[in-house]
N, C-alpha and C positions, 0 to 999 in steps of 0.2 A: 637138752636133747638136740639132735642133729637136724636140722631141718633139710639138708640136700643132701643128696646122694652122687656119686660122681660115677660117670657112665662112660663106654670108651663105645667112640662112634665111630664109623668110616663114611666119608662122604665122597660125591662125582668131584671129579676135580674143580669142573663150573661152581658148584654149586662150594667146595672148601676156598675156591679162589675170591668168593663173593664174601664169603664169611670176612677172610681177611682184609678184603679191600673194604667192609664197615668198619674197621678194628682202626684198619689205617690213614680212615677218613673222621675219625674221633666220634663217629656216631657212638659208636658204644666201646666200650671200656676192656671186653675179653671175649671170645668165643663164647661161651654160656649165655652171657649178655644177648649175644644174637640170636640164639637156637632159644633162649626161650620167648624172645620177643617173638621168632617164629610162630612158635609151640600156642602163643596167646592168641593169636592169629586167626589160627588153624580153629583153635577153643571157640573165638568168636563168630567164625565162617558157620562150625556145625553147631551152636548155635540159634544164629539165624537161618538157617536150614529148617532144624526143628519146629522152632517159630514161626515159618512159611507153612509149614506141613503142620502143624496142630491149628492155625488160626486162622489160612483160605483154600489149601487143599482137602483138609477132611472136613468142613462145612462144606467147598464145592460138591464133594463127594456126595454128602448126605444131600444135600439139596436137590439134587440130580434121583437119587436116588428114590425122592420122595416126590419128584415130578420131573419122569424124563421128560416130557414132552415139551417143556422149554428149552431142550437143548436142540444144537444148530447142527445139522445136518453137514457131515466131513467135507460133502460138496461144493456147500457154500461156505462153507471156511476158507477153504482153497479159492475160491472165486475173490472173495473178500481181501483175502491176501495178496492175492494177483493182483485185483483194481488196483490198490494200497502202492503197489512195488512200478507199474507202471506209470502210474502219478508222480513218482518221484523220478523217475528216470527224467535226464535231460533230454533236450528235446533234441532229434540231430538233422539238423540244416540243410 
């Protein structure tokens, strides 16, 4: 049985002139070679996307949920951040 299937794609020229220039830097062997390294990628990115969103978004969620009164008020977020971003600035002479 077949395991691939062969697809006709059109790509930005950026993005087909990249393709070519792994092909021709011997990273990889053919077009397909690259688009599905892409393709694995992209697999892993959403992923760990998922993994972000089932393991500390929807516990923060529920947590929150089950006692907002631990959370921090938008104000001093924005304050927090501030102190944070002016600390780092250089100092100017």
């Amino acid at each position: 049985m077949r395991r691939t299937r062969q697809l006709s794609i059109a790509l930005p020229g950026e993005m087909a002139e990249m393709v070519e220039q792994k092909i021709a830097s011997g990273e990889y062997a053919s077009e397909s070679e690259v688009l599905c390294e892409g393709l694995r990628t992209l697999q892993d990115r959403d992923a760990a996307i998922e993994r972000w969103l089932r393991e500390e978004v929807v516990p923060t969620a529920k947590a929150h949920e089950a006692d907002p009164s631990r959370a921090i008020p938008i104000d001093e977020v924005f304050d927090r951040i501030i102190g944070r971003l002016r600390t780092k600035e250089p100092s100017k002479a």
